[in-house]
N, C-alpha and C positions, 0 to 999 in steps of 0.2 A: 450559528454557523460553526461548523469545527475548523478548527485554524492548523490541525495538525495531527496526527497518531501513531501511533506505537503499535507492533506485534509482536509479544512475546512466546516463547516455547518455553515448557518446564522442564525437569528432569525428570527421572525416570523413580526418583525418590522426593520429589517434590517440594528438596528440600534449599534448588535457586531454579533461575528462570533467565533465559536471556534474551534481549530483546535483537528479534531478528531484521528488523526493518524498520524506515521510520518514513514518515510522507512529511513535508514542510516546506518551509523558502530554507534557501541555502545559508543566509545569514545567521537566521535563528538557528540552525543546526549547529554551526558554530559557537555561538552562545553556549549555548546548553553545553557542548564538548567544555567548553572553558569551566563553567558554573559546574562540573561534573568532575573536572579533572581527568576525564578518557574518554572514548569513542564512544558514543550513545550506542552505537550498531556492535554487536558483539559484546556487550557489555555484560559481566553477570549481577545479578544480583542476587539476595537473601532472601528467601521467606522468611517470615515475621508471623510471630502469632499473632501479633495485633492488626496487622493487617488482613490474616486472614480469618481474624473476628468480625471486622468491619466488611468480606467481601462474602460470608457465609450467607445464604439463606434468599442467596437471589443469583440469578445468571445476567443480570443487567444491573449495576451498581452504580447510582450519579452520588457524588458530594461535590461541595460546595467548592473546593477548592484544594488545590493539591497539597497544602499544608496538611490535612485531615487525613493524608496517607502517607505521613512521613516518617520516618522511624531511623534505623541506623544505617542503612544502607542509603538512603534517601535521606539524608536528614533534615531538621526543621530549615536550616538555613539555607540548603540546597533548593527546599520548599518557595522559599520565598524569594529567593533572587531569580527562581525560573521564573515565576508566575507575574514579578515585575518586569523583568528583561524581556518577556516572551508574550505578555498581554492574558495568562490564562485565566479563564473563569471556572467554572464547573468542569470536574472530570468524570468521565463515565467508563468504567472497567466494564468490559463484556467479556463472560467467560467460555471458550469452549469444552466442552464436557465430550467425553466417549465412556458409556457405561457409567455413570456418573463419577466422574473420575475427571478431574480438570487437567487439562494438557497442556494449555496457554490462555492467552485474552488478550485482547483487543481492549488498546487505551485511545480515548478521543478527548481529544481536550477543547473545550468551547471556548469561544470567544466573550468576555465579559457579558456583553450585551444581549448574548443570544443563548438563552437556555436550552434544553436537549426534553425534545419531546416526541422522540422518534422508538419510544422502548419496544415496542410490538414490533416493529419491522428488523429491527435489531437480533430481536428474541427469533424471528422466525427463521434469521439470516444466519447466524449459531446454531439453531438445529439442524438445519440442513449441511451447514459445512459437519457439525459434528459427525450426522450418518455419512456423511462420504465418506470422512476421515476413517470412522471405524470400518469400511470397509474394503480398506486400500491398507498396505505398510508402510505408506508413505506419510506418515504425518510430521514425520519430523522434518520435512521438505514441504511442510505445507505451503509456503507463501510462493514457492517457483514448482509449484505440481501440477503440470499440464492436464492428468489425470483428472485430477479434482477440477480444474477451470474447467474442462472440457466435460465434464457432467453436471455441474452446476451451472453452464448457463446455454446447455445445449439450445432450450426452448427461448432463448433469450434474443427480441428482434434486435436486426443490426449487429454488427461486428462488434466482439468484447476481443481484446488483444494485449498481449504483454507485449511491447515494443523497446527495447534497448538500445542507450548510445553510448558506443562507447568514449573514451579522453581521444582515441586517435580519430575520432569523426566517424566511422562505421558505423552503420544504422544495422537492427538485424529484430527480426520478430521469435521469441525463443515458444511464442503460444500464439493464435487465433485461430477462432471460433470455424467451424462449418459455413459459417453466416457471408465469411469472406467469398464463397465460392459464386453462390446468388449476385453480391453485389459486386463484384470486381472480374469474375471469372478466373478464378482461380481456384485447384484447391489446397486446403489450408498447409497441404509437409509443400507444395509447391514455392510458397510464399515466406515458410518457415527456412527453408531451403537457400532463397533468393527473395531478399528485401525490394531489390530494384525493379521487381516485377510492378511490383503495386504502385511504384513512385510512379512507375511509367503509364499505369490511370490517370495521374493526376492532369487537369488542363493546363495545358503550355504556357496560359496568360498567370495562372495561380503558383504554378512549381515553384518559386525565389520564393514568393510572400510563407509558403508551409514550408521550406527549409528554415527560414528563416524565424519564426515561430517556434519550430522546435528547437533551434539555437536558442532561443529565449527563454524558454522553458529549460532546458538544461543548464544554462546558467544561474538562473536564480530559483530553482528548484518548484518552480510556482506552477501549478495546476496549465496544463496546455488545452487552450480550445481554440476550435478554430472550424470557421465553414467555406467552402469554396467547392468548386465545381471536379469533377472528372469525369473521362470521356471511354464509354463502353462500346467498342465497335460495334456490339448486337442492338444497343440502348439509347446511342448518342450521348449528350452530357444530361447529366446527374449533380444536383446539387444536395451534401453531405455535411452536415456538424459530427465534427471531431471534439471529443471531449474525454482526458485523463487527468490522473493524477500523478506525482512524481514519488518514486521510491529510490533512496540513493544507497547503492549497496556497496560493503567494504571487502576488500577481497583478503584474506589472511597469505595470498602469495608473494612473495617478495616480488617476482616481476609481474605482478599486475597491479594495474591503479582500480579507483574507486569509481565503477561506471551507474548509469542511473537509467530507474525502469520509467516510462512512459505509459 
C-alpha cells in the first residue's frame, strides 16, 4: 500500500526540482517538515549525479528504501529518521518524460509490508500524462491543470474532481469531470461555479454524516471515503461511494493560509 507521495517539477536546466505537492496524514507532514528543517511543499532541491545514475535507464524505479537515494540534499540522516519516524519501505520514482526529456516524477513511498507491483499501470499512466503535457503549455501547472484532468479522464466512468477546503470552511470544486452532468444534473463550469449546488443532491438524512467526513479528512489529511445516498429529481435516490485522496497546498502569499485538495 503507498502510505504517501510526492510530485515533483524540474527546472528548465535540470539542474533542481521542487516538490509541488505531497498526499499523506497531516502528522506525518509535520514530521518530515521537522526531519527536513523546511516546508516539504515548495522545497527545492539538487540534482545529484548519483541519483540520477540510479534513476537512469528506466521510467519506473523501485529501491529498497529511501536511504539508497540519499546524497546531500537529502542526506543519509535525513534518510533514515524519515523512514523510521514515517514507517517507509520501498520507494518508487516514476518519471514523466516529454520528448524524452524528464520534467518531474512522481515519488510513492510503500509501506513496509507491502511491496509495489503495479509498474505497468504506472508506466501507462506517465505516458499518457506525458503526451497531454506535451501538448499543452501548461506543464508547469501540471498538478492544478484542468486542461490535462479534463482529457485524461474524459472516458473515465463516474465523477473524477478536484475539490477544495479552504482554513475558513468554504468548499469550492476548481475541476470536475463531464461525468458530474449525468450523475447530479449539472454541468460541470455550473458546479465549478457554485459548490452548493451539489451539496444540495445530497439526502437530507446523509448531509451532517458527509460534512462531517470531510471535516475529518481535512484534519488529519487521511484519504476521504465515504457512501451515502443522493436525491436526483429526474432519478429519485442514488446511492454513490466517494473516494479521494488528500493534497495540502502551501500558498507563498502572505495573506493566505495553507488550504488542502480533496
Amino acid at each position: 500500500m503507498c502510505i504517501r507521495d510526492s510530485f515533483n517539477i524540474f527546472s528548465n536546466n535540470g539542474n533542481t526540482f521542487v516538490t509541488q505537492a505531497y498526499s499523506g496524514n497531516k502528522n506525518d507532514l509535520s514530521k518530515a517538515n521537522k526531519i527536513l528543517g523546511s516546508n516539504i511543499i515548495s522545497r527545492i532541491w539538487y540534482s545529484e549525479a548519483e541519483r540520477d545514475i540510479l534513476l537512469s535507464g528506466s521510467q519506473v524505479a523501485i529501491f529498497p528504501n529511501l536511504t539508497s537515494l540519499a546524497g546531500k540534499s537529502l542526506t543519509p540522516g535525513m534518510a533514515s529518521a524519515l523512514t523510521k519516524s514515517l514507517g517507509i519501505g520501498q520507494v518508487v520514482v516514476a518519471k514523466v518524460n516529454i520528448d524524452d526529456k524528464v520534467i518531474g516524477d512522481f515519488n510513492l513511498f510503500m509501506s513496509p509490508e507491502v511491496p509495489f507491483t503495479h509498474t505497468q499501470q504506472v508506466e501507462l499512466y506517465l505516458r499518457q500524462v506525458g503526451l497531454l503535457i506535451s501538448s499543452s503549455s501548461a506543464h508547469a501547472n501540471l498538478v492544478s491543470s484542468n486542461l490535462l484532468m479534463s482529457n485524461l479522464m474524459a472516458e473515465v466512468p463516474g465523477v473524477i474532481f478536484q475539490f477544495q477546503r479552504k482554513p475558513n470552511g468554504s468548499f469550492y470544486f476548481p475541476f470536475i469531470s463531464q461525468g458530474v452532468e449525468d450523475m447530479f444534473g449539472f454541468d460541470p463550469e455550473q458546479v465549478e461555479q457554485d459548490a452548493t449546488l451539489l451539496f444540495s443532491r445530497i439526502h437530507p438524512d446523509d448531509y451532517q454524516d458527509v460534512i462531517d467526513s470531510l471535516e475529518q479528512s481535512y484534519d488529519s489529511l487521511e484519504d476521504w471515503v465515504y457512501e451515502g445516498r443522493i436525491v436526483i429529481p429526474s432519478k429519485g435516490v442514488r446511492w454513490l461511494s466517494w473516494r479521494s485522496s488528500c493534497l495540502l497546498y502551501t500558498s507563498d502569499a502572505a495573506d493566505e493560509e495553507d488550504s488542502v485538495d480533496l
